[in-house]
Every structure is written in structure tokens, then in C-alpha cells.
C-alpha positions as CSV (number, residue, x, y, z in Angstrom):
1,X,-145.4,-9.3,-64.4
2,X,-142.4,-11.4,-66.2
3,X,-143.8,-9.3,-69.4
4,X,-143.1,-5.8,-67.4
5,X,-139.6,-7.4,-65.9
6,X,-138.3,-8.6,-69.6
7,X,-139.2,-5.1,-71.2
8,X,-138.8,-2.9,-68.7
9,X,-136.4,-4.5,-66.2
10,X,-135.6,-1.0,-64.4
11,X,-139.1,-0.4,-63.4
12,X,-139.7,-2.1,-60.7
13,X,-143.6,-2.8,-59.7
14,X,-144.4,-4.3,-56.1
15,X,-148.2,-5.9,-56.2
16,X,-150.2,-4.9,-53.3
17,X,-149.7,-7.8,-51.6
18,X,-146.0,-7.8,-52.0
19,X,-145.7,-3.6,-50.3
20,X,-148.3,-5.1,-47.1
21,X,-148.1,-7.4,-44.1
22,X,-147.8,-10.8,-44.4
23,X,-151.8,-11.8,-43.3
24,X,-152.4,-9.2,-46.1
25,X,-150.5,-11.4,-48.7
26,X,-151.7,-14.8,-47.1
27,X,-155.4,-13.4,-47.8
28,X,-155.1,-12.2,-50.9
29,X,-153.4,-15.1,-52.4
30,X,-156.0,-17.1,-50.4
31,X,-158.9,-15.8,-52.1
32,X,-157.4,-15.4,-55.5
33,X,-158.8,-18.6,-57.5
34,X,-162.2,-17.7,-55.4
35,X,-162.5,-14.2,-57.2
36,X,-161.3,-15.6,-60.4
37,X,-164.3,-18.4,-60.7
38,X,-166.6,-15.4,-60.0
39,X,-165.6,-13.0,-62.6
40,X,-165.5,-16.1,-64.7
41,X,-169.1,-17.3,-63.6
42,X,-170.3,-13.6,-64.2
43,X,-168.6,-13.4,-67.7
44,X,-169.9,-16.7,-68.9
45,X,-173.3,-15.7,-67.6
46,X,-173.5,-13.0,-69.2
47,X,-172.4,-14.4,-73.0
48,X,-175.2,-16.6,-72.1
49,X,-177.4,-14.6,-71.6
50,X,-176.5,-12.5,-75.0
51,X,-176.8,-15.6,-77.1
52,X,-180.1,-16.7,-75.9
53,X,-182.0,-12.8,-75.8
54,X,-180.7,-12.9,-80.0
55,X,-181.8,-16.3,-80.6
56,X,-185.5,-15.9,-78.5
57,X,-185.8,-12.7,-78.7
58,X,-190.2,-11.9,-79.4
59,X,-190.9,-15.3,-78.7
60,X,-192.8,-17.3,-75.9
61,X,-190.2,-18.7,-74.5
62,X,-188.3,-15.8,-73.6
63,X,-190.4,-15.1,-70.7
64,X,-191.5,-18.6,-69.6
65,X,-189.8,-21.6,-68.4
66,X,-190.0,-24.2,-71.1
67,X,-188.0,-27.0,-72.2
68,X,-186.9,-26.1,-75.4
69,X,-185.7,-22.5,-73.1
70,X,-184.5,-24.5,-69.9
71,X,-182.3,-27.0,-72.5
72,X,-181.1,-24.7,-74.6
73,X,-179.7,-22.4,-71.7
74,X,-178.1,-25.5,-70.6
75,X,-176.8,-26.2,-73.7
76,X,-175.2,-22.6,-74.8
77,X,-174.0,-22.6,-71.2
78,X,-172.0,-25.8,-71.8
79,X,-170.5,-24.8,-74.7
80,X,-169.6,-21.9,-73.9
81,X,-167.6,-23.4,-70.5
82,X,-166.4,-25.9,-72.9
83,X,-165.0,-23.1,-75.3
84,X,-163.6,-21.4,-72.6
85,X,-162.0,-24.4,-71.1
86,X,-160.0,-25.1,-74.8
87,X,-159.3,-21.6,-75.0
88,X,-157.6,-21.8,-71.4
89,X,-155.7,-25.0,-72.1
90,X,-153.7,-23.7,-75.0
């Protein structure tokens, strides 16, 4: 939004939430950071996933729930979060 109001300072956008009621606003800034972890849980799930289908991909721990599988999907879980947490702080 400050990007649109520096560059275009004569179009003026309202957000939804700005144009409705005020129990409309108070919910939807309410469940903001909720909808954010989700697409964030679903994003990082799915670059998970990714990494471990290339790296087991045709063998037997694809398919069953070993150690090697359930600590490496820990482990390129984690560094992913941790990746995304550097990212985020810079």
C-alpha cells in the first residue's frame, strides 16, 4: 500500500476492510496472522515435500515410515523454517 501511495498518490485504493463495517474490519484484522501461518504451513509443506520425492524418489523409504524417512523429513522441514525465518528477518 505505501508502494501504490508513493507512485501513484492520486489513485486511491480502500482495502476491503477499510469500504465495510467496523465488525468486518475487526475480523479481518483479527484473523490476519491466523491465515498467514496457514499459507505459510501449506507453502513450507509443500517445498518439503518436493525435496524429499527428488531425493527418495524409487526407493523403500518413499512409501514406508522409516527413520532415515521420518528424520530426514524433520530435518528438511527445519531447514527450510529456518531459511524462511532468515529470509523474513532481513
Amino acid at each position: 500500500m505505501a508502494l501504490q501511495e508513493k507512485w501513484c498518490p492520486k489513485l486511491h485504493m480502500a482495502l476491503p476492510s477499510q469500504r465495510s463495517g467496523l465488525l468486518v474490519a475487526f475480523t479481518d484484522h483479527l484473523l490476519t496472522p491466523f491465515k498467514i501461518i496457514i499459507a505459510g504451513v501449506i507453502y513450507g509443506h509443500v517445498a518439503s515435500k518436493y525435496i524429499y520425492v527428488r531425493i527418495f524418489r524409487g526407493t523403500k523409504h518413499m512409501g514406508k515410515r522409516t527413520l532415515l524417512a521420518t528424520g530426514s523429513w524433520a530435518l528438511i522441514t527445519l531447514t527450510l523454517w529456518i531459511i524462511a525465518w532468515i529470509i523474513a528477518e532481513r
